[in-house]
N, CA, C and O of each residue as an XYZ file, in Angstrom:
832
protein
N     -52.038     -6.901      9.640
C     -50.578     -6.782      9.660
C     -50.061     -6.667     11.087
O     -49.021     -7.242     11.409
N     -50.847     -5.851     12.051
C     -50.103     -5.586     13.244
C     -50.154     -6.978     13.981
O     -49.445     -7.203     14.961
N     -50.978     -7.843     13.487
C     -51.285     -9.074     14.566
C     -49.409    -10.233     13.747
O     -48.442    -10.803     14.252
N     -49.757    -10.052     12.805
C     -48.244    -10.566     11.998
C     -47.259    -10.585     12.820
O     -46.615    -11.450     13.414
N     -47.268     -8.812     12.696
C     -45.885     -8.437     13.365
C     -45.904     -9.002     15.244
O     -44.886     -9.482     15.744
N     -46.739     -8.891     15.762
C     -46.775     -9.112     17.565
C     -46.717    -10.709     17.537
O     -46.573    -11.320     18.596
N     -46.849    -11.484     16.129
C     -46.714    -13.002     16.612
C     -44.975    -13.494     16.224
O     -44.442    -14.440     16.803
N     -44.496    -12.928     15.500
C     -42.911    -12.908     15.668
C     -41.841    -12.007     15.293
O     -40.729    -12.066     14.770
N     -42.512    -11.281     15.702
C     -41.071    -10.067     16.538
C     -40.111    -10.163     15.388
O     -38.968    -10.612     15.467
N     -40.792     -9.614     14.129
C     -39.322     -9.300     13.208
C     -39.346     -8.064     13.099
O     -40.219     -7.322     12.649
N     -38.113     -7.807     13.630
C     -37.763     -6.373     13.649
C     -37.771     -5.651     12.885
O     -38.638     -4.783     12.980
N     -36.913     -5.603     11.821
C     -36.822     -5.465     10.090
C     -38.548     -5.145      9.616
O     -39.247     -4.190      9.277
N     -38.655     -6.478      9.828
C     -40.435     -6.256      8.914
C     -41.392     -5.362      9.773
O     -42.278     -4.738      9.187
N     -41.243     -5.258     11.280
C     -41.894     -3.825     12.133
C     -41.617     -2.689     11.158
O     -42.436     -2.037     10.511
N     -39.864     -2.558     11.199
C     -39.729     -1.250     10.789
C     -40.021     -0.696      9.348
O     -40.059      0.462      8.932
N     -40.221     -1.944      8.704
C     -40.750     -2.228      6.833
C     -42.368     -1.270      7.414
O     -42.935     -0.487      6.653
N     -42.685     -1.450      8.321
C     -44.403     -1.583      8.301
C     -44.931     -0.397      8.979
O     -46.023      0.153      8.836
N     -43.577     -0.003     10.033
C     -44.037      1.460     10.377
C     -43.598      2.857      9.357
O     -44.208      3.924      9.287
N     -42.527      2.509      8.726
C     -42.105      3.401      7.832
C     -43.109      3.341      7.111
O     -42.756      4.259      6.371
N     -43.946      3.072      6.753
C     -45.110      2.479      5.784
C     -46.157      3.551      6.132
O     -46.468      4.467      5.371
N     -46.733      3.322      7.509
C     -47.420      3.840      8.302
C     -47.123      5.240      8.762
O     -47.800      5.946      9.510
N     -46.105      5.475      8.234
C     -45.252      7.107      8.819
C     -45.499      7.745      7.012
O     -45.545      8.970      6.900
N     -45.574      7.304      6.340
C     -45.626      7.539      5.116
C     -46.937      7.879      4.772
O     -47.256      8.871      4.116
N     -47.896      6.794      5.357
C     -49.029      7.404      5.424
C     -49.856      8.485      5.863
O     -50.778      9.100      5.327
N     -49.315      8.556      6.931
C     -49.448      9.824      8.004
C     -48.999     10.943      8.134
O     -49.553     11.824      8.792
N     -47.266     11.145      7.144
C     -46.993     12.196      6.986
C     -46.563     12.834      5.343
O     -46.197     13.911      4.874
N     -46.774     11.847      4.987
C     -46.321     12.102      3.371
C     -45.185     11.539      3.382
O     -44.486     11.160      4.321
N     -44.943     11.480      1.529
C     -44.120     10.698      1.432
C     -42.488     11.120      1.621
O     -41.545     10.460      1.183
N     -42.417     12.087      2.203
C     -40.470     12.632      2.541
C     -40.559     11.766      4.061
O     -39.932     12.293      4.981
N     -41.239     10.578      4.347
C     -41.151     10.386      6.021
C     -40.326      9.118      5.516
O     -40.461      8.311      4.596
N     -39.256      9.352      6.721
C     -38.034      8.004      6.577
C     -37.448      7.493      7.487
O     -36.523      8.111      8.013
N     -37.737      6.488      7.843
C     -37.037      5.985      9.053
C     -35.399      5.763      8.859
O     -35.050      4.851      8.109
N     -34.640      6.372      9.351
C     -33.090      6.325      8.770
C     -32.287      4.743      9.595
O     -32.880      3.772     10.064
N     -31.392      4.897      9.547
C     -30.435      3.427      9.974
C     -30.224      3.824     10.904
O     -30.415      2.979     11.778
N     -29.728      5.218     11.464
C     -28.658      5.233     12.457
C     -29.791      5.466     13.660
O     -29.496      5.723     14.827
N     -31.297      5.309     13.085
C     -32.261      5.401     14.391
C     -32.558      3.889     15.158
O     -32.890      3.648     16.318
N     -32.339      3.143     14.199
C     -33.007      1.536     15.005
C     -32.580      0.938     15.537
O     -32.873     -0.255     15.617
N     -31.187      1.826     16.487
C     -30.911      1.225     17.990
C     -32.222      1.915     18.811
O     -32.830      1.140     19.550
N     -32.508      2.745     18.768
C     -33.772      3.505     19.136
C     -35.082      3.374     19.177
O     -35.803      3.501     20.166
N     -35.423      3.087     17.956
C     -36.295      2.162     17.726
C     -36.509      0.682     17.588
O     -37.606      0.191     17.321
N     -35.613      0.124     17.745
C     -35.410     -1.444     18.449
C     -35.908     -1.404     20.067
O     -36.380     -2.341     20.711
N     -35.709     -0.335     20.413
C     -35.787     -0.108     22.136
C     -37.059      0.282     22.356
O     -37.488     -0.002     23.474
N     -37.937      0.959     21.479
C     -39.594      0.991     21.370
C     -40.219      0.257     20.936
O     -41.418      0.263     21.213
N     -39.639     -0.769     19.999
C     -40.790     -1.279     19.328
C     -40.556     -2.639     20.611
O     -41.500     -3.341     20.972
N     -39.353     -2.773     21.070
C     -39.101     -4.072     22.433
C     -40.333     -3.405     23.400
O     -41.189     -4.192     23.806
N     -40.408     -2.415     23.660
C     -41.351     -2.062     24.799
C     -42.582     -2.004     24.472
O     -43.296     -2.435     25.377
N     -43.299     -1.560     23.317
C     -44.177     -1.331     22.969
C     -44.900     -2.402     22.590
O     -46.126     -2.293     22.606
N     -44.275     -3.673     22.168
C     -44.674     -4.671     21.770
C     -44.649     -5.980     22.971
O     -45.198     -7.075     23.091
N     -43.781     -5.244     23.662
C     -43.370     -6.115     25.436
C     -43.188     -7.553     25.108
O     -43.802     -8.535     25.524
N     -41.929     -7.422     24.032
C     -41.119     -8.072     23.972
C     -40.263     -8.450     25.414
O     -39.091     -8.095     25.536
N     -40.858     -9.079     26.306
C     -39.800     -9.243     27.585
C     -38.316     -9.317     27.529
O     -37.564     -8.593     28.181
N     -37.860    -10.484     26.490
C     -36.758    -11.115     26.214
C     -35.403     -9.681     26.147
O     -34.436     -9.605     26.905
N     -35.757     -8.689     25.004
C     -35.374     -7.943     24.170
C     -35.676     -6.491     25.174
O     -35.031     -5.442     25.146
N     -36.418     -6.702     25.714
C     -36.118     -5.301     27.021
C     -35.215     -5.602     27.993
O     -34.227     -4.917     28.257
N     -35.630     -6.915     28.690
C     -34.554     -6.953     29.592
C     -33.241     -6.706     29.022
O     -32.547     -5.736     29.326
N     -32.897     -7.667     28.135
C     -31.299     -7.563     27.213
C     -31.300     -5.598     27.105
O     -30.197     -5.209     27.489
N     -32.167     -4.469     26.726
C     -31.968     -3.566     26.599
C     -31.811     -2.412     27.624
O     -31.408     -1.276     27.375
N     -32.232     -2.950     28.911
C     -32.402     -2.496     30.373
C     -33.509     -1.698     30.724
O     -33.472     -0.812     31.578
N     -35.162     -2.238     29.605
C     -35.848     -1.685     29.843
C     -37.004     -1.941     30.648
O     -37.235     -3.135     30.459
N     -37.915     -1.457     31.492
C     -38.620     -1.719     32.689
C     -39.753     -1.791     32.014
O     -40.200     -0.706     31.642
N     -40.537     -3.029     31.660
C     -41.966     -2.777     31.179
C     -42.730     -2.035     32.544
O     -43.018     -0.907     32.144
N     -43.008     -2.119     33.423
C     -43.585     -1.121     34.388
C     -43.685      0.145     34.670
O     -44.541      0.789     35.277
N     -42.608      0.453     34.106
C     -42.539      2.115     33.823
C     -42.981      2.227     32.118
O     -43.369      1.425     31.268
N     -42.625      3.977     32.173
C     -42.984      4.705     31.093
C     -41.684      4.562     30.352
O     -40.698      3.844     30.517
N     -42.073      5.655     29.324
C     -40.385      5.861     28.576
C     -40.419      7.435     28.502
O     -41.386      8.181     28.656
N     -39.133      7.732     28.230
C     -38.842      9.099     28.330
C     -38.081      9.212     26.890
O     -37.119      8.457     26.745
N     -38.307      9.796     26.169
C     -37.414     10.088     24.977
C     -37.178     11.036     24.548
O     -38.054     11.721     24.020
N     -35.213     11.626     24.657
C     -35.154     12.839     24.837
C     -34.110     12.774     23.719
O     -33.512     11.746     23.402
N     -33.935     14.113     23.091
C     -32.748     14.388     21.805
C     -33.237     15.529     21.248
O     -34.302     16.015     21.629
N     -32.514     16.046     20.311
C     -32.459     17.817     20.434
C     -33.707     17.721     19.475
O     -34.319     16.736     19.063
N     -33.891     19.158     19.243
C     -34.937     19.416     18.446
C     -35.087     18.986     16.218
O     -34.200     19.214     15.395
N     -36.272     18.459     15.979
C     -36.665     17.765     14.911
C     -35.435     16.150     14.763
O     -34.979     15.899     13.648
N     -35.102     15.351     15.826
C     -34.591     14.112     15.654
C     -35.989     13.224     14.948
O     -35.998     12.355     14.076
N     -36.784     13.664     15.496
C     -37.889     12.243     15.651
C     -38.773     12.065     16.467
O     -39.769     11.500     16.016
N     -38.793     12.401     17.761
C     -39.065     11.487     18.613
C     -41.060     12.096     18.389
O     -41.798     11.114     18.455
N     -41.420     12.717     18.285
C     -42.579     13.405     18.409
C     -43.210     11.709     17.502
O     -43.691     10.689     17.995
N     -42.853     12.157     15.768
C     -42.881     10.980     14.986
C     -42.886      9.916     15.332
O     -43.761      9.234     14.799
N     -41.866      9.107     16.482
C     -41.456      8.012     16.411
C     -42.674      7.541     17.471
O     -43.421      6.597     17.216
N     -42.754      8.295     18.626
C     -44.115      8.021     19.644
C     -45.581      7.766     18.868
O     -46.394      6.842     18.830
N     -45.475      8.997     18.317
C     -47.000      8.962     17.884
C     -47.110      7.125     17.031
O     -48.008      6.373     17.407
N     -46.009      6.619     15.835
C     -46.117      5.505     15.667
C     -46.333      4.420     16.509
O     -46.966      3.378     16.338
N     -45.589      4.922     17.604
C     -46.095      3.384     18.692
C     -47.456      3.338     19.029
O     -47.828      2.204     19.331
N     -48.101      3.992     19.063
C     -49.314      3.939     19.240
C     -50.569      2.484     18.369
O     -51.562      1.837     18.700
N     -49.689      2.624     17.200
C     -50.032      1.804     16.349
C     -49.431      0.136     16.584
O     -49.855     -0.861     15.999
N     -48.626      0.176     17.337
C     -48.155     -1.306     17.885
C     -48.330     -1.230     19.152
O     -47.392     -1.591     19.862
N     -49.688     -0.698     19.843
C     -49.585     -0.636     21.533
C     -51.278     -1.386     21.455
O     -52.237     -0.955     20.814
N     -51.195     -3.086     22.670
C     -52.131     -3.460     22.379
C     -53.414     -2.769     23.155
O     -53.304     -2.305     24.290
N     -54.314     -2.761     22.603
C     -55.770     -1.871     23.018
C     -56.155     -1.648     24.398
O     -57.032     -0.853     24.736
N     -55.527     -2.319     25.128
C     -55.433     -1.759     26.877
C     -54.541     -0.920     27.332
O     -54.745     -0.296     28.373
N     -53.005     -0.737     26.350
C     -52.407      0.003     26.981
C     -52.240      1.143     25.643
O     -51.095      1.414     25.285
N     -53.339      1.743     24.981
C     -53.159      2.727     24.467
C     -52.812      4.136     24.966
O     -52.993      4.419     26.150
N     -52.472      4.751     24.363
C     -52.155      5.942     24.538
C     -52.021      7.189     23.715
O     -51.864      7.037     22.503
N     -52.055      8.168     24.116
C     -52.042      9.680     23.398
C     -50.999     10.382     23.261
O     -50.179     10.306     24.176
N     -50.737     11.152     22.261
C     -49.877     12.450     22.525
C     -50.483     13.528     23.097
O     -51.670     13.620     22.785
N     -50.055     14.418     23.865
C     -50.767     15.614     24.684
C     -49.590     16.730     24.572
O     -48.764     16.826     25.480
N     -49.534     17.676     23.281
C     -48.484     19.012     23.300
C     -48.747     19.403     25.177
O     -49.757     19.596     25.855
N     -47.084     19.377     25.512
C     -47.212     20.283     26.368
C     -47.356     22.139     26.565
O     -47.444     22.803     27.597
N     -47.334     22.535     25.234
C     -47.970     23.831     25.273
C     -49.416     24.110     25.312
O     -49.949     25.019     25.947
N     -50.076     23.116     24.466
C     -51.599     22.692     24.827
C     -51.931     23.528     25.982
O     -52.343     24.664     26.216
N     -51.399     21.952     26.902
C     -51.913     21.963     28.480
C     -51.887     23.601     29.210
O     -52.799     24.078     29.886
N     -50.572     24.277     28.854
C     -50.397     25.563     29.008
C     -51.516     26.779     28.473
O     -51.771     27.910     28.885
N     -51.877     26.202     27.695
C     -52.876     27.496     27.362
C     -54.067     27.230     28.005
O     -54.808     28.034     28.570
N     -54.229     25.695     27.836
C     -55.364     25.273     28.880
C     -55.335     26.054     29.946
O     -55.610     27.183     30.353
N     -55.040     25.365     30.145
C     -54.316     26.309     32.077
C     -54.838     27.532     31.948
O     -55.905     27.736     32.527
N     -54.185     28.688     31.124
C     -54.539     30.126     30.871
C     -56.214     30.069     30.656
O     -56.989     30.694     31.381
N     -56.543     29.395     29.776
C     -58.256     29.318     29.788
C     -58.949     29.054     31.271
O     -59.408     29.995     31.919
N     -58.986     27.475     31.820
C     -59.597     26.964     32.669
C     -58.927     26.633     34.089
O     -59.448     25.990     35.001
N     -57.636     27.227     34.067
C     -57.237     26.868     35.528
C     -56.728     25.862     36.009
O     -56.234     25.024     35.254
N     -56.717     25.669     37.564
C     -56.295     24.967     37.869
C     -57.253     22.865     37.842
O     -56.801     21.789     38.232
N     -58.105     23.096     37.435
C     -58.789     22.220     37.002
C     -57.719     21.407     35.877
O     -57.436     20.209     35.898
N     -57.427     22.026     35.298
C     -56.429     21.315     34.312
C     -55.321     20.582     34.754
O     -55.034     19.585     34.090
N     -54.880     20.758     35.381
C     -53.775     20.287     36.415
C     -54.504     18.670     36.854
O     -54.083     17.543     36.591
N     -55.816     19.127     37.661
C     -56.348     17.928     37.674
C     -57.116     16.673     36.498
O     -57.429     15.487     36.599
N     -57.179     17.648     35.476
C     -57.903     16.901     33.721
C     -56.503     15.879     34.110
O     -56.470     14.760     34.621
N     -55.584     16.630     33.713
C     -54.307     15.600     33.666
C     -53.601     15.011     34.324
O     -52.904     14.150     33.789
N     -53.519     15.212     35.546
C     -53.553     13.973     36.316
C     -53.699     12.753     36.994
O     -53.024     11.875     37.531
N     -55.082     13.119     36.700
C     -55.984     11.307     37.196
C     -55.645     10.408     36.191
O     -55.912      9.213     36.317
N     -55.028     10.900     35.103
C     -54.913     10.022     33.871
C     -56.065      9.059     32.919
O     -56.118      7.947     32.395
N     -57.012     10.416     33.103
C     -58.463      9.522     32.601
C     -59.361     10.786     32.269
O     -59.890     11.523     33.101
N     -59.420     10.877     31.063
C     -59.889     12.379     31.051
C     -61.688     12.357     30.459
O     -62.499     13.281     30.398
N     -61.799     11.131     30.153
C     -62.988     10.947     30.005
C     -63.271      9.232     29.428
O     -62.395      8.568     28.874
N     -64.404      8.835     29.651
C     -64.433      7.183     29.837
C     -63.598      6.717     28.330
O     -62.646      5.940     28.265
N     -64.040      7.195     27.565
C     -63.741      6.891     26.143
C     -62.195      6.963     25.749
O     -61.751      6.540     24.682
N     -61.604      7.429     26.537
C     -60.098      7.762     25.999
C     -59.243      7.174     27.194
O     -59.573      7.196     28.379
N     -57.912      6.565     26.580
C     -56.994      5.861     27.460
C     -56.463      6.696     28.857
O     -56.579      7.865     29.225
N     -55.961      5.749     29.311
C     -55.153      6.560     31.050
C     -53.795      7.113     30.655
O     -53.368      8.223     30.971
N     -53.269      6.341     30.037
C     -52.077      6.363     29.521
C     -51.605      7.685     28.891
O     -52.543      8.041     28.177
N     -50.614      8.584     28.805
C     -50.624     10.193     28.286
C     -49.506     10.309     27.838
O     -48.732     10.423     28.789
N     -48.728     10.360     26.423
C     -47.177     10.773     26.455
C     -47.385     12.285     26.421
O     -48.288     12.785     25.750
N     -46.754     12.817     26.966
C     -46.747     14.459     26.916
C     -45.691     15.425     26.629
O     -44.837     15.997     27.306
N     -46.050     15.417     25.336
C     -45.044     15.973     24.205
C     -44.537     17.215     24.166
O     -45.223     18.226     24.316
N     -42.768     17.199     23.875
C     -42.553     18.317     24.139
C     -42.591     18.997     25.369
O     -43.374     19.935     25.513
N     -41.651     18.546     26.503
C     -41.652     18.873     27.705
C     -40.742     19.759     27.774
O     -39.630     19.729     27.246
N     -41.425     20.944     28.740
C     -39.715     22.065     28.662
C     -40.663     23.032     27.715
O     -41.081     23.932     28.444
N     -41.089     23.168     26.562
C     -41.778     24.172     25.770
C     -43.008     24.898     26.255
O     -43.356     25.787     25.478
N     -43.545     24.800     27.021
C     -44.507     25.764     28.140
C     -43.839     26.593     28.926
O     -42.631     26.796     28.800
N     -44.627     27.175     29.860
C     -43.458     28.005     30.421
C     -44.413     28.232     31.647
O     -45.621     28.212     31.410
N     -43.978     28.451     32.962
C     -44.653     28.940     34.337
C     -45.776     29.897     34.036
O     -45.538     31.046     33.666
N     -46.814     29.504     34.167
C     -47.637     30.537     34.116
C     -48.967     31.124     35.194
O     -49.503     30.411     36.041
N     -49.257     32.300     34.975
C     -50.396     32.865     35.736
C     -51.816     32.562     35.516
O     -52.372     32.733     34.431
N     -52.546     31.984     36.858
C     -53.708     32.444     36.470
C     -54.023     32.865     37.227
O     -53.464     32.228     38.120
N     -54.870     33.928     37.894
C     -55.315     35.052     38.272
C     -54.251     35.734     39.193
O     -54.430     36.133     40.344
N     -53.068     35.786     38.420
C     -51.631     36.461     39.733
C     -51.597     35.486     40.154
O     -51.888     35.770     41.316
N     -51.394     33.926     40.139
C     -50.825     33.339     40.787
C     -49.869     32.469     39.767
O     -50.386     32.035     38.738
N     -48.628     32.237     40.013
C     -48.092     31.386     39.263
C     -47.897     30.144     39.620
O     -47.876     29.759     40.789
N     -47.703     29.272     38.386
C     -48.229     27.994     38.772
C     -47.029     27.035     37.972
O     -46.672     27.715     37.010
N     -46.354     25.884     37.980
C     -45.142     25.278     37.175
C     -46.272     24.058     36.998
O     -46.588     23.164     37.783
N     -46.817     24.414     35.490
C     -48.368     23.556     35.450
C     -48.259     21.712     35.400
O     -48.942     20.801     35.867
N     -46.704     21.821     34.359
C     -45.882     20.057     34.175
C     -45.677     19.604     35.629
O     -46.161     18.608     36.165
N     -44.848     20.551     36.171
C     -44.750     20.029     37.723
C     -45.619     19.831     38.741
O     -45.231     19.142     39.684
N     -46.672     20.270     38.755
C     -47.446     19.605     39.558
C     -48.288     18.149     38.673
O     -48.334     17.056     39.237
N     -48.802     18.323     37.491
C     -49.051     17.465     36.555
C     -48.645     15.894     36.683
O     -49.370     14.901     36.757
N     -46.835     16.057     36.681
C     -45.854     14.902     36.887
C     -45.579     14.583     38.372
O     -44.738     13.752     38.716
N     -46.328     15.280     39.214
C     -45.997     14.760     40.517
C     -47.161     13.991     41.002
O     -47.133     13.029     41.769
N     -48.306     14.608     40.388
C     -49.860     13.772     40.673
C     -49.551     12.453     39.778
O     -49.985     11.315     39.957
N     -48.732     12.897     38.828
C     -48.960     11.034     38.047
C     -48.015     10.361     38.851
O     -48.303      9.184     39.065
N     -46.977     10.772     39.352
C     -46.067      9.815     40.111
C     -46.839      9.202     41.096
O     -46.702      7.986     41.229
N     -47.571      9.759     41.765
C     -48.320      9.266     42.653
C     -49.533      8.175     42.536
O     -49.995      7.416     43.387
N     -49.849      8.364     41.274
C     -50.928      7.481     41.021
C     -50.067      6.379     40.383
O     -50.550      5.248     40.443
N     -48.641      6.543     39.665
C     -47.601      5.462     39.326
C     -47.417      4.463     40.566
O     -47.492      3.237     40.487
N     -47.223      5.027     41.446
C     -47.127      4.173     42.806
C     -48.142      3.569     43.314
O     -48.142      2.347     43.469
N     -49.235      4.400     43.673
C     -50.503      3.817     44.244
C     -51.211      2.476     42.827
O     -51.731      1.384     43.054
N     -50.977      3.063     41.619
C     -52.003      2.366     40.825
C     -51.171      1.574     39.302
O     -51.639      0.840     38.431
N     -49.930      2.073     39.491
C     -49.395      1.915     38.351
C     -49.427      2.523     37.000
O     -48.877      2.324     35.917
N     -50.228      3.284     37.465
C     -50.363      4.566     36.008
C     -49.436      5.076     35.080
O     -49.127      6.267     35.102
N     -48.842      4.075     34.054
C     -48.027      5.029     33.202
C     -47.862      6.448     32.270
O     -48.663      7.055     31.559
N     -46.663      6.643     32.564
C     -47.035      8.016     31.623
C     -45.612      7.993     30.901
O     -44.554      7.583     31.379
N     -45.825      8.499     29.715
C     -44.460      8.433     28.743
C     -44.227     10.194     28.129
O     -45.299     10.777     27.968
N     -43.408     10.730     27.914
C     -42.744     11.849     27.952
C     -41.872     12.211     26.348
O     -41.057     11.451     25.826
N     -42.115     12.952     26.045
C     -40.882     12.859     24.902
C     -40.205     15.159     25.068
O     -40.809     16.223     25.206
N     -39.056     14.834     24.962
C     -38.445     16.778     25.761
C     -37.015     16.688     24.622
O     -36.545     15.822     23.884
N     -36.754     17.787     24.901
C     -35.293     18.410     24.637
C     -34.877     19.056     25.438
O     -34.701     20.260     25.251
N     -34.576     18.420     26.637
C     -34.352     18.782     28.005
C     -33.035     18.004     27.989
O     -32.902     17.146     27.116
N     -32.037     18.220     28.876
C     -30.784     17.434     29.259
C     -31.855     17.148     30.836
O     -33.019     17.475     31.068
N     -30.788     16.381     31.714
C     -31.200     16.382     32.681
C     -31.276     17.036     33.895
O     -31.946     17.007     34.927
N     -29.990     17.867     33.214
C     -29.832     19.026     34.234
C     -30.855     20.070     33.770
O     -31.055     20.876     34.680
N     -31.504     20.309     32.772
C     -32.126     21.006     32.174
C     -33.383     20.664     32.806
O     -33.948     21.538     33.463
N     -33.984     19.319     32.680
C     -35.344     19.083     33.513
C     -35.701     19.715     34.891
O     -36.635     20.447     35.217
N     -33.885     18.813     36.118
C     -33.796     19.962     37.399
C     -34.005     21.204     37.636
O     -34.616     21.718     38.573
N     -33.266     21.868     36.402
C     -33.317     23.631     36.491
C     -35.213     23.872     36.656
O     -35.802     24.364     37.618
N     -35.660     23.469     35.690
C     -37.137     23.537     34.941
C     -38.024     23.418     35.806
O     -38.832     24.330     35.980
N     -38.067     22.154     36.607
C     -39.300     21.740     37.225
C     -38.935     21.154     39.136
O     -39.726     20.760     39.994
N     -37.174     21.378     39.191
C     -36.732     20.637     40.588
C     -36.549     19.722     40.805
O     -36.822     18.823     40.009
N     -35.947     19.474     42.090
C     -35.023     18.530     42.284
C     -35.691     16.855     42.447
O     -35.189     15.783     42.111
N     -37.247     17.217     43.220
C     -38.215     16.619     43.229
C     -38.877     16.176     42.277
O     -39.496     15.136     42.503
N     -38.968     16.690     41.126
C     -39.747     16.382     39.971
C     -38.673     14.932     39.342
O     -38.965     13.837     38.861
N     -37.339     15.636     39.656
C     -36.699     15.143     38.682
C     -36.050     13.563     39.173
O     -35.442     12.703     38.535
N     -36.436     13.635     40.414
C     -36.120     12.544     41.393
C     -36.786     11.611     41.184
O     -36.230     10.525     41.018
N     -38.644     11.755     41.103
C     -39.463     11.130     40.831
C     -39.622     10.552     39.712
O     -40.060      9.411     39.560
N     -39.137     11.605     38.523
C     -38.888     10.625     37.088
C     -38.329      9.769     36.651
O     -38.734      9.194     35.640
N     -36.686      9.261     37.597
C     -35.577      8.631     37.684
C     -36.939      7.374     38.183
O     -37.026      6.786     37.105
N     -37.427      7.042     38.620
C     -38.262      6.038     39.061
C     -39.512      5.654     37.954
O     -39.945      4.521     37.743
N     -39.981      6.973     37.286
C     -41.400      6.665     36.377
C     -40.845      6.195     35.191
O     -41.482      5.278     34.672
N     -39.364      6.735     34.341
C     -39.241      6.605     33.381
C     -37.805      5.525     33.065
O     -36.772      5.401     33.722
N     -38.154      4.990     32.062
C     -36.600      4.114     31.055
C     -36.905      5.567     30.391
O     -37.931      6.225     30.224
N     -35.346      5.780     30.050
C     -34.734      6.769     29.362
C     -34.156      6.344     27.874
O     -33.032      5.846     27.813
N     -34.743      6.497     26.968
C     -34.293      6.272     25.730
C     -34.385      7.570     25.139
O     -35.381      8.280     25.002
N     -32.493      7.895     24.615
C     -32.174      8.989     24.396
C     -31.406      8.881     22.740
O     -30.813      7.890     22.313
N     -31.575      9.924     22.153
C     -30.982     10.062     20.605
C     -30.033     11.147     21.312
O     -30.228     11.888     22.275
N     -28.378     10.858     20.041
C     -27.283     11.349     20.179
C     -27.675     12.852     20.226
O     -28.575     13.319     19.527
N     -26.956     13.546     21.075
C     -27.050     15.510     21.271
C     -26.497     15.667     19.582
O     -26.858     16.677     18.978
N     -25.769     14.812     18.984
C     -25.440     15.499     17.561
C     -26.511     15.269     16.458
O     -26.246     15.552     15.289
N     -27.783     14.731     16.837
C     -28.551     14.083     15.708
C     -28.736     15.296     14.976
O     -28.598     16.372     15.558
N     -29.007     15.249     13.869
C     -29.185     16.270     12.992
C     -30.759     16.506     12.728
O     -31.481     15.510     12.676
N     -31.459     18.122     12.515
C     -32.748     17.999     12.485
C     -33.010     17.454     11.142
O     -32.383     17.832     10.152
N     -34.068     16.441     11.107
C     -34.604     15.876     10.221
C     -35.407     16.741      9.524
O     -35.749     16.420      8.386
N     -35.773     17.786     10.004
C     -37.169     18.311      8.821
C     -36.315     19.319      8.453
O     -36.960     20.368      8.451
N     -35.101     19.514      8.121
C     -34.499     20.204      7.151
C     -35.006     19.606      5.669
O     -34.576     20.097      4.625
């Protein structure tokens, strides 16, 4: 089916096939609604690198994506599906950013570096969306505090430049909210790593 869908780009029948696939994965209350597939028209164009249909959308296949909207819209859901229309070189993971945080509390500053080289072991992709940004919080390890995302997102920017390393993001952060969070620098650098595909501040939580 996925080879179907990547040989002509019907949109409709993607979203016939991931709702399908979301159904599978989460049971059957999982629904892709209408008022999402301006949204998901804009992932499945990137994910599938649809050239035509990104450019028309103003999206940068070279960069990542950032997908931000308040809490239970989707987006956790909607990423983890792309995965399933991303071809086998440019796979990728979800990585909770509270995870990484406790990591941290366990093993240190080593972690900082697990996740940055964007290669955490031969077997698993470079590629990292890192879910839930903003939900960790500054933390200590041995009395020292550490802003674990921010250094994290500044080592990948760097390897974005030097190597092209994508990284994709999904937060309930505004943008002033990211600045406050991680600085002026962090947030400077993302304006460059990421297309911003954002759901309305009024979306309503879905897992009601």
């Amino acid at each position: 089916m996925q080879n179907k869908i990547k040989s002509h780009y019907s949109y409709p029948e993607v979203i016939n096939w991931l709702e399908a696939k979301g159904i599978e994965l989460y049971g059957n209350h999982f629904k892709i609604v209408e008022t999402d597939y301006p949204i998901l028209y804009k992932l499945i164009a990137y994910f599938l690198k649809d050239e035509p249909t990104c450019f028309q959308s103003g999206l940068n296949l070279d960069k990542g994506i950032l997908v931000s909207g308040p809490i239970g819209c989707g987006k956790t859901s909607l990423m983890n599906l792309m995965k399933y229309l991303t071809p086998t070189e440019n796979k990728f993971y979800l990585k909770p950013c509270r995870d990484i945080s406790f990591e941290f509390i366990q093993d240190g500053y080593q972690i900082i570096h697990k996740y940055s080289k964007g290669k955490l072991h031969e077997a698993e992709p470079r590629t990292i969306c890192f879910d839930d940004l903003g939900t960790e919080n500054n933390l200590k390890y041995y009395g020292n505090e550490c802003n674990v995302m921010a250094e994290i997102l500044l080592s990948r920017y760097d390897l974005f430049i030097s190597k092209k390393l994508k990284t994709h993001i999904t937060t309930n952060l505004s943008a002033t909210e990211i600045e406050t969070h991680y600085g002026n620098r962090v947030r400077s650098r993302m304006r460059e790593m990421f297309n911003l595909i954002a759901f309305s501040s009024n979306e309503k939580d879905k897992r009601q």
